[in-house]
N, C-alpha and C positions, 0 to 999 in steps of 0.2 A: 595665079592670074589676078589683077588690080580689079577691084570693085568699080561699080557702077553706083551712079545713084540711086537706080531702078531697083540693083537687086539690098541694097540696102533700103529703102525704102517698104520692100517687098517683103522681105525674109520675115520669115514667122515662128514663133518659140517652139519649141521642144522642151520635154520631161525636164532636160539638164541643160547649163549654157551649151549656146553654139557662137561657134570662135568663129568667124568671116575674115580670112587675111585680105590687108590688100596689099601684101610684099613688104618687105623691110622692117620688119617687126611690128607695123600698125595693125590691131584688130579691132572688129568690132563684135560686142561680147552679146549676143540676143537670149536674156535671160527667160527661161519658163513662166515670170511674170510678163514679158510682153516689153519690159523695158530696153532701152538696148543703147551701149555706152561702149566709149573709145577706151583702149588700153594699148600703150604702147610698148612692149616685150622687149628686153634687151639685157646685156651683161655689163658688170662691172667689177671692176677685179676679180674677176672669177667666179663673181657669184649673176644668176638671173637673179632679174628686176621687173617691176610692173610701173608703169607710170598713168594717171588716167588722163586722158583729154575733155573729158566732161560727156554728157549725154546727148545723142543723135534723135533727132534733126536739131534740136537748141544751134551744137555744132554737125556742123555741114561737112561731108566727106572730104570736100576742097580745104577748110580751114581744118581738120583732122590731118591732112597731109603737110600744111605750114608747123604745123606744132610738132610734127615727125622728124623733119628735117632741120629744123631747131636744135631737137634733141639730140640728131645725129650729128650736127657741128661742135656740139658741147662733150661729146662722146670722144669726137676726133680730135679736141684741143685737150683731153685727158679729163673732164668734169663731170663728176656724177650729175644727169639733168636730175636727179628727185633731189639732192642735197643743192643742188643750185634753187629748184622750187623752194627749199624751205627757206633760205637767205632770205630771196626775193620778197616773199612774207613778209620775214619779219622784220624788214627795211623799211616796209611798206606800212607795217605794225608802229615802226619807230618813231614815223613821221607825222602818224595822228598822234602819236601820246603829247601833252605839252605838260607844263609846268605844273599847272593847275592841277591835271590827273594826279601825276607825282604826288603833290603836296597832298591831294585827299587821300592816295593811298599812306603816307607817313600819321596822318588822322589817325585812319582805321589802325594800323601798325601800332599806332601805341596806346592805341584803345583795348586792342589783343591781349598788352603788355601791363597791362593794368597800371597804368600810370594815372597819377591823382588829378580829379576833377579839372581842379585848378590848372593842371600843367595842361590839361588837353583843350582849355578855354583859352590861356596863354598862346600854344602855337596856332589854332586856331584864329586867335586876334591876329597875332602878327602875319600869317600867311597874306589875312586881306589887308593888308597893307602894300602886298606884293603882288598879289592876282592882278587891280587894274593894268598895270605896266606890262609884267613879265607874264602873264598866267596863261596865256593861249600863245605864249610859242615851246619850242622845242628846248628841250633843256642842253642839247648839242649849239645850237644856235644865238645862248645868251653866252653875252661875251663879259669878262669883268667891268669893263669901264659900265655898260649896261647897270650890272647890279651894284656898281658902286655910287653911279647918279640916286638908285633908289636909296642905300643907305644917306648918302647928303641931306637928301631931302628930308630925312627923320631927326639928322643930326643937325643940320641950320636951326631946328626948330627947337634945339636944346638936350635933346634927347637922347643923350651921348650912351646913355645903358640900352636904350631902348635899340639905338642903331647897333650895337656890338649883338645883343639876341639876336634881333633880325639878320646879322651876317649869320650867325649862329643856324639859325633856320632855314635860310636857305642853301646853305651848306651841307644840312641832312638831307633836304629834298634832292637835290642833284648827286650827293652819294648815293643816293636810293634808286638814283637811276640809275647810277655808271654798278652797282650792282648788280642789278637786273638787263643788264645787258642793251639798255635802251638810250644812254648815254655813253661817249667817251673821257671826259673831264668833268670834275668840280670849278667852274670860273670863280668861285671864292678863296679858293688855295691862293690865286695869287693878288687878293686882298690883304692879307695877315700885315699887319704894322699900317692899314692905311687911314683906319678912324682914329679918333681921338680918345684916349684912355679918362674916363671921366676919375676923379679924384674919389678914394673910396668915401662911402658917406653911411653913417650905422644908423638904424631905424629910432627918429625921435621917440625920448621916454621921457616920463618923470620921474628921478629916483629919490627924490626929497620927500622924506616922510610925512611932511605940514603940506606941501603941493598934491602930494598924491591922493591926501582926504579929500581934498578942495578939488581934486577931478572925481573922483567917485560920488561927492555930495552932486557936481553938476551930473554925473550922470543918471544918479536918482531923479532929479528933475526935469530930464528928458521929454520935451513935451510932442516929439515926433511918433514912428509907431510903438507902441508897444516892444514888440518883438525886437526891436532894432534896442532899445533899452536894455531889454534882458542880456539880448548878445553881447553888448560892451559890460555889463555886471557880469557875467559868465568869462567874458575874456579877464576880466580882472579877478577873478575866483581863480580861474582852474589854467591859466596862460598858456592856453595851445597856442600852435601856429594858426592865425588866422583862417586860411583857409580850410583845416582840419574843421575847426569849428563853424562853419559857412555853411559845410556840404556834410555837417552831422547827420545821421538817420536815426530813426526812434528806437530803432530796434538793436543800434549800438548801444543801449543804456542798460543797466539793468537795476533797477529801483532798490531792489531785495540786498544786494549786495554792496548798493552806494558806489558802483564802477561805471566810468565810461571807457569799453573799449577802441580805441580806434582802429581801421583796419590797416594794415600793412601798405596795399594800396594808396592809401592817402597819406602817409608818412614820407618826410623828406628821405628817412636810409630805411623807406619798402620794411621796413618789423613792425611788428604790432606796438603800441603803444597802451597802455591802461592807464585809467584817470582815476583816482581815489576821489570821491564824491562827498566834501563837506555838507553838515546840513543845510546850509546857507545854497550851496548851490542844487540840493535836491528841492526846497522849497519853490525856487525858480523856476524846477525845472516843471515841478508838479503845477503852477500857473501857467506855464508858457503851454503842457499838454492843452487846457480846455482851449488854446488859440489856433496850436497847430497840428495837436494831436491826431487827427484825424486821416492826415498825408503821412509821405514817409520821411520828410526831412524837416527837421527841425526850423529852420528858415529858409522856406521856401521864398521864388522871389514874387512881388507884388502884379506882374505879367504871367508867371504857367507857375502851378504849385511844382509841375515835375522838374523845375530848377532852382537851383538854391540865390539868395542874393548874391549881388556881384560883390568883387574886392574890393569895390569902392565905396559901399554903402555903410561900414564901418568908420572908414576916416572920414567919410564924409558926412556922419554925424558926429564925429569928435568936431571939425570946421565948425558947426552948427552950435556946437557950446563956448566958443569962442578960441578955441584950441588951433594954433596954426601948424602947417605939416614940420615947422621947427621945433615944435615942444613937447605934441605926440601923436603917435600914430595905432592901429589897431595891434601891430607887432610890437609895437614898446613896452605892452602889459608884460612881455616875457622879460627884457629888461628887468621896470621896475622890482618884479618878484624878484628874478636873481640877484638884485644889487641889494634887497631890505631882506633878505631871506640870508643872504650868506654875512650880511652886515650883523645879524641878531646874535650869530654865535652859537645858537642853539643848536643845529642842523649840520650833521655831515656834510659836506661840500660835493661829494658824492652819491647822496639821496638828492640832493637839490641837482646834479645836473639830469641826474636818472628822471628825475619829473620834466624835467625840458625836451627829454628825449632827447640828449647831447649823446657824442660819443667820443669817449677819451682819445686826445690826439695819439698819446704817449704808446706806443705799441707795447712798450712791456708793462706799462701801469696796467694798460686794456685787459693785457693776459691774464692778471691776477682780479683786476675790478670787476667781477663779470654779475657779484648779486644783485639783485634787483631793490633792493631796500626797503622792501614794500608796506612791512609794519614801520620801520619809521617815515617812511612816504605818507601814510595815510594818518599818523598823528601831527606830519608837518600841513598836510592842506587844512584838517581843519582848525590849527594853530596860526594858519597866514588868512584864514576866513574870521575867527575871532578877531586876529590883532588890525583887518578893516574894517570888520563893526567900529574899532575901536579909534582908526583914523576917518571913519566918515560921521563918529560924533563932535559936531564944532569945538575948541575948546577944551576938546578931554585927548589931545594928543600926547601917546605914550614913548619916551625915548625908546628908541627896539630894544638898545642893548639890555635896557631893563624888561624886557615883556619876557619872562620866562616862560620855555617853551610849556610846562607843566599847563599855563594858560591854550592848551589843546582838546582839555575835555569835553 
């Protein structure tokens, strides 16, 4: 017999649920707590099923019976209603997530992944370049011409690397959707060949032995911070990659044994890296402590100690010495070294890449090259820390080939 509203309304718990049919599979389920909610009973392929309608009175025995007869059309057209509920979801799911979401979960994703500082302030930059435009629609609903106006826009302005990352970026965000089931295409796929290939251009250095004193004297006379000094003497001592040395921590050093590890993490090929620690650069590093020892990074930036300075605060104290982005840059110190280190003749060719943290193109040179060099690694840093004393005294400049390496102790 079909319910009433009366006796639903009415009906009152017992020990264990009580089931109220009201025909056709609709029940209403009046649990021993007093609450009492819709479940609609039915088969599919062979197996029973439950479906809920939501809580009574919220829903009304009248709209309990709409959503019955719903279920029973989608039963007769052959469709499970619980697997049609969940589509319906997550369609519904699909159509708040936008770009933006995406792109913060690609953030967190390679925050997970432990990728280096740098790399997560890089995508970072470039996403907001793309948030104003693209960042609150649907990643189904940008269409190429869309994200190819945004790249123009980067690329008018000169920016021809800067436009090819950003297709780059936004091309993981949108696979990241079609991934996760919240997208059907990448609209970058059918960008490929449509920016302009910028001409390769390799990081300004100075590898002339009489120039390269003549930047190290101007960087001794540095009359900006402090700290920002040490950093270009330390990049010229010890020639990380920039950013390695940016986002150093205190506690990657270890004083005792004259090593700076770096962590894997922060390495362009993800391995650890060790730095043989001339005295020249422990002496640095023992003044640069009473400035910033007290945090945990080494140059922090001038806005929150818990962030290191930006990429730009390196060359843009080289600018500051009269140095233009044509003749050097914070990464040319790695140059320099390699070009007066393998120029001297002293040094394995293969101890000097191992300090760069290169790695052998050659697959089968690789196979056999695999030692670390570490004792001659550690006579050559403080061999190329001598022979810049020796180029930052005016006047007293030493041809390399003559600097013998024995000038190490």
């Amino acid at each position: 017999m079909p319910l009433s509203d009366v006796a639903c309304r009415t009906a009152r718990p017992v020990a264990t649920i009580k089931k109220l049919s009201d025909g056709w599979g609709l029940q209403l389920w009046v649990h021993p707590s007093g609450s009492k909610l819709w479940r609609y009973a039915y088969r599919y392929d062979g197996k029973q099923k439950l479906l809920s309608f939501g809580p009574y009175p919220i829903v009304s025995l009248a709209e309990a019976r709409v959503q019955r007869d719903k279920a029973k059309k989608l039963l007769i057209n052959g469709i499970d209603p619980s697997e049609a509920r969940k589509r319906a979801k997550a369609e519904a799911l699909v159509a708040k997530v936008t770009f933006r979401t995406i792109g913060d979960e690609l953030l967190a994703l390679q925050a997970r992944s432990g990728r280096a500082v740098a790399t997560l302030e890089k995508t970072e930059w470039l996403l907001d370049l793309v948030y104003p435009i693209l960042g609150d629609k649907r990643v189904d609903d940008i269409r190429p011409p869309e994200v190819l106006d945004v790249l123009r826009n980067v690329e008018n302005r000169g920016n021809y690397e800067t436009a090819r990352r950003l297709r780059s970026t936004i091309g993981r965000v949108c696979r990241l959707a079609v991934a996760t089931g919240r997208a059907e295409n990448d609209p970058t796929y059918a960008l490929r060949g449509a920016l302009a290939r910028p001409p390769a251009k390799p990081h300004a250095a100075i590898i002339d032995a009489k120039a390269f004193g003549a930047l190290l004297r101007a960087i001794d006379g540095f009359n900006g911070w402090r700290s920002t000094r040490m950093a270009l003497q330390l990049m010229a001592l010890l020639f990380p990659r920039p950013g390695e040395l940016r986002a150093a921590e205190w506690s990657e050093f270890d004083s005792e044994k004259a090593v700076w590890t770096i962590p894997a993490a922060r390495t362009k090929l993800r391995r650890i890296h060790k730095v043989p620690l001339p005295h020249q650069a422990s002496a640095i590093l023992a003044d640069l402590r009473r400035i910033t020892g007290n945090g945990q990074l080494l140059f922090p930036s001038v806005r929150t100690i818990t962030k290191p300075i930006s990429e730009n605060t390196l060359n843009a104290a080289l600018r500051r010495l009269g140095y233009g982005n044509d003749e050097a840059t914070s990464h040319g110190f790695r140059a320099s070294a390699a070009t007066l280190l393998n120029e001297s003749g002293c040094w394995n060719a293969d101890a000097i890449e191992r300090q760069l943290a290169h790695i052998e193109r050659n697959d089968v040179r690789r196979a056999y090259a695999r030692g670390e060099f570490w004792d001659e690694r550690v006579r050559m840093m403080q061999w190329w820390a001598n022979y810049l004393d020796d180029l930052r005294t005016a006047g007293k400049i030493i041809p390399i080939d003559g600097y013998n390496a024995k000038s190490s102790g």
